[in-house]
C-alpha positions as CSV (number, residue, x, y, z in Angstrom):
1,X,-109.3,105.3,83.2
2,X,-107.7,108.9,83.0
3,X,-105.3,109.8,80.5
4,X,-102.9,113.0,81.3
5,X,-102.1,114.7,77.9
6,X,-99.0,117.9,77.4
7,X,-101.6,120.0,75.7
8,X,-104.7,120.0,72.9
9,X,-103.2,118.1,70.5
10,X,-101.2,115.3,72.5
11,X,-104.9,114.9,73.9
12,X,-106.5,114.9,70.5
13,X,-103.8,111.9,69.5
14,X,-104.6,110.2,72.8
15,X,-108.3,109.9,72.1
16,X,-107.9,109.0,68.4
17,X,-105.8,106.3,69.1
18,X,-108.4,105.1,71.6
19,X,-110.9,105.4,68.9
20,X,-108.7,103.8,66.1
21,X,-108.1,100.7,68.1
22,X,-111.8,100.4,68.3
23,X,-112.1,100.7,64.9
24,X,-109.2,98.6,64.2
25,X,-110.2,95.7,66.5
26,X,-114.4,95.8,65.7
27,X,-114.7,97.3,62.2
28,X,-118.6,96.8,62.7
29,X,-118.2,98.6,65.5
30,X,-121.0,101.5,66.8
31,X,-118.9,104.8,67.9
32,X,-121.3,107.4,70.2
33,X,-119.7,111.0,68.8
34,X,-119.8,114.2,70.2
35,X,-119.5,117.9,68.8
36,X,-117.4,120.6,69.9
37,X,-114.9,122.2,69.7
38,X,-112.7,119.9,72.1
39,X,-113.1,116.6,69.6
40,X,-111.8,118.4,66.1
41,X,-108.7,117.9,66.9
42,X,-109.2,114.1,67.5
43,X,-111.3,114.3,64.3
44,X,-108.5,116.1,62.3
45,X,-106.2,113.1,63.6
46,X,-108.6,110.1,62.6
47,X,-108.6,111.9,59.0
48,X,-105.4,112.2,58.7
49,X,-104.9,107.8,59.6
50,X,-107.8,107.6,57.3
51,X,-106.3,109.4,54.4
52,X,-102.8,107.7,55.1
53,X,-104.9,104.1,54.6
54,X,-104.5,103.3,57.9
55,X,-108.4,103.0,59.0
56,X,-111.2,102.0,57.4
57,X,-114.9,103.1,58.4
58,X,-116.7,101.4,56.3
59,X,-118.5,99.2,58.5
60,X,-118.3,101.5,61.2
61,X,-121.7,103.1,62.6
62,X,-122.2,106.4,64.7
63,X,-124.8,107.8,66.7
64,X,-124.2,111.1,67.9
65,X,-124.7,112.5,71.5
66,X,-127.5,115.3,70.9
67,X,-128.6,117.6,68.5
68,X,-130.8,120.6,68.4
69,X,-134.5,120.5,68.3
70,X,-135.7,121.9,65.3
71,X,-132.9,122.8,63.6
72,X,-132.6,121.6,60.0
73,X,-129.6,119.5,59.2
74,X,-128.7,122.1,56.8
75,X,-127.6,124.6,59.0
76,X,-124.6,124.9,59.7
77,X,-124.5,124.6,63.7
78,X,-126.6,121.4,63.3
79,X,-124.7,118.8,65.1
80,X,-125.7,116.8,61.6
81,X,-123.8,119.3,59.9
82,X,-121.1,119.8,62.4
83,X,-120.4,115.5,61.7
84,X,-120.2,115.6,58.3
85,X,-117.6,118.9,58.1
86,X,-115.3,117.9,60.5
87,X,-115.4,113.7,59.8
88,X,-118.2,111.8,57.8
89,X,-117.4,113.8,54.5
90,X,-114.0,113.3,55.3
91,X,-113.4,109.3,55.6
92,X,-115.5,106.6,53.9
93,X,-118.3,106.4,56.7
94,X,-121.8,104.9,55.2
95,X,-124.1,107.4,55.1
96,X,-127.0,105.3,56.0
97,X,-125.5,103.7,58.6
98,X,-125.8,107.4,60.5
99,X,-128.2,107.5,63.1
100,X,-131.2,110.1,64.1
101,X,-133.2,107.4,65.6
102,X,-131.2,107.4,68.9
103,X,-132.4,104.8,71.5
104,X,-134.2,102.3,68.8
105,X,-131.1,102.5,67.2
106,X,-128.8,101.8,69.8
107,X,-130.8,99.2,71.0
108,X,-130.9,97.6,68.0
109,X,-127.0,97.6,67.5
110,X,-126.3,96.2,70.5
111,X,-125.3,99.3,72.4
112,X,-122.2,101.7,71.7
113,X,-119.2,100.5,72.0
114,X,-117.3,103.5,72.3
115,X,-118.3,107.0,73.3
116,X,-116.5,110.1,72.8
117,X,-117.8,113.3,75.2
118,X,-116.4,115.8,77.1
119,X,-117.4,117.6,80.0
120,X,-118.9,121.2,80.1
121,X,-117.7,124.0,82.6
122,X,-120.1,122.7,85.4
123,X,-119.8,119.3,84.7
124,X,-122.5,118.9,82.2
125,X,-122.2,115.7,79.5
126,X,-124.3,116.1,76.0
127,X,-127.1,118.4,77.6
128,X,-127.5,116.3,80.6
129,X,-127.1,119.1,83.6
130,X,-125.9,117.9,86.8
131,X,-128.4,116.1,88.8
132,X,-129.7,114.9,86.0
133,X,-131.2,111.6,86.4
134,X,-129.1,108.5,85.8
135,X,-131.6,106.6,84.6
136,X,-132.5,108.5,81.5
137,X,-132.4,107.8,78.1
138,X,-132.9,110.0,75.3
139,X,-134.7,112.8,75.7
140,X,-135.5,116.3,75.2
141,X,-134.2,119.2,77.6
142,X,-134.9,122.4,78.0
143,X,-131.4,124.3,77.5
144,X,-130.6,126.3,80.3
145,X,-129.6,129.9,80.4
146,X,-125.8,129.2,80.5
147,X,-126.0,126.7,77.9
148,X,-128.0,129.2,75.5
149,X,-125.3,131.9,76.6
150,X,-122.2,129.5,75.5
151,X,-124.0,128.6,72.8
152,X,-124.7,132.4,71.3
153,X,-121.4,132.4,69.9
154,X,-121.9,130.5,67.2
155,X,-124.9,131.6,66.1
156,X,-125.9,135.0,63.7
157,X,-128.4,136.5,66.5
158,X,-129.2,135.4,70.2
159,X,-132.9,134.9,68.4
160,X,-131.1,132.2,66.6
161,X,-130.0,129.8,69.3
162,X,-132.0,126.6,69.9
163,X,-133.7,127.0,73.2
164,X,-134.3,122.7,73.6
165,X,-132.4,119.8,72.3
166,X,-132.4,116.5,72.2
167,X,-129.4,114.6,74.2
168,X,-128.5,110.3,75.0
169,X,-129.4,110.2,78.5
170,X,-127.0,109.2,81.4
171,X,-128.0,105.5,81.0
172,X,-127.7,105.4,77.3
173,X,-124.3,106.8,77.6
């Protein structure tokens, strides 16, 4: 289903009340999250519910899309780290029920019920490059060079960017 938004934030509302009702209706429920700019606004929005007392994480579990091989959690473009600034320090989500074991994980919960991605400039989803194969699960990619170059910006030296990552394949997602 395609949803039509005005602009950036009546998108951001649109996806966070997607995510709310999943919440609202299965508070066990597992939430796939991505990074990005695109999804802080959606973030900012489930806060702002949260804070009001309007949703409850709780019970809720996450597995994130990818995240950068080798980086430490630490650092601050970790994907890890990326979660936890812009919503897991933010709302009342369980720290161990945060995932870094993606496919055992997933498996083991049953699958994810919701899953929040957007889609790069040529179509990419996580790391998965089109003509990627459908039928993968997690794994680990090489970056490509565009990705590396998108990715420079948020990093202190070109030296510094991750050059592989690991991502939930098109059949996980």
């Amino acid at each position: 289903k395609i949803y039509k938004a005005k602009d950036y934030k009546d998108m951001s509302r649109k996806a966070a009340n997607i995510i709310s009702a999943q919440v609202i209706m299965k508070p066990n429920c597992v939430l796939g999250l991505a990074t990005g700019s695109t999804p802080i606004g959606t973030y900012d929005q489930l806060v702002e519910w949260y804070n009001k007392g309007d949703l409850d994480f709780s019970e809720v579990t996450t597995v994130n899309l990818d995240e950068y091989k080798g980086l430490p959690r630490t650092n601050d473009q970790s994907y890890y780290y990326f979660m936890h600034q812009h919503l897991f320090d933010r709302v009342n989500i369980d720290p161990e029920r945060e995932c870094g074991r993606y496919e055992e994980l997933i498996r083991s919960l049953g699958g994810v019920d919701l899953q929040l991605l957007g889609l790069g400039h040529n179509g990419h989803i996580g790391f998965n490059e089109p003509g990627e194969a459908f039928e993968k699960e997690t794994h680990c990619v090489d970056l490509t060079e565009s990705t590396i170059e998108a990715n420079k910006r948020f990093f202190a030296s070109a030296d510094d960017v991750p050059k592989q990552a690991y991502t939930m394949g098109i059949k996980t997602i």
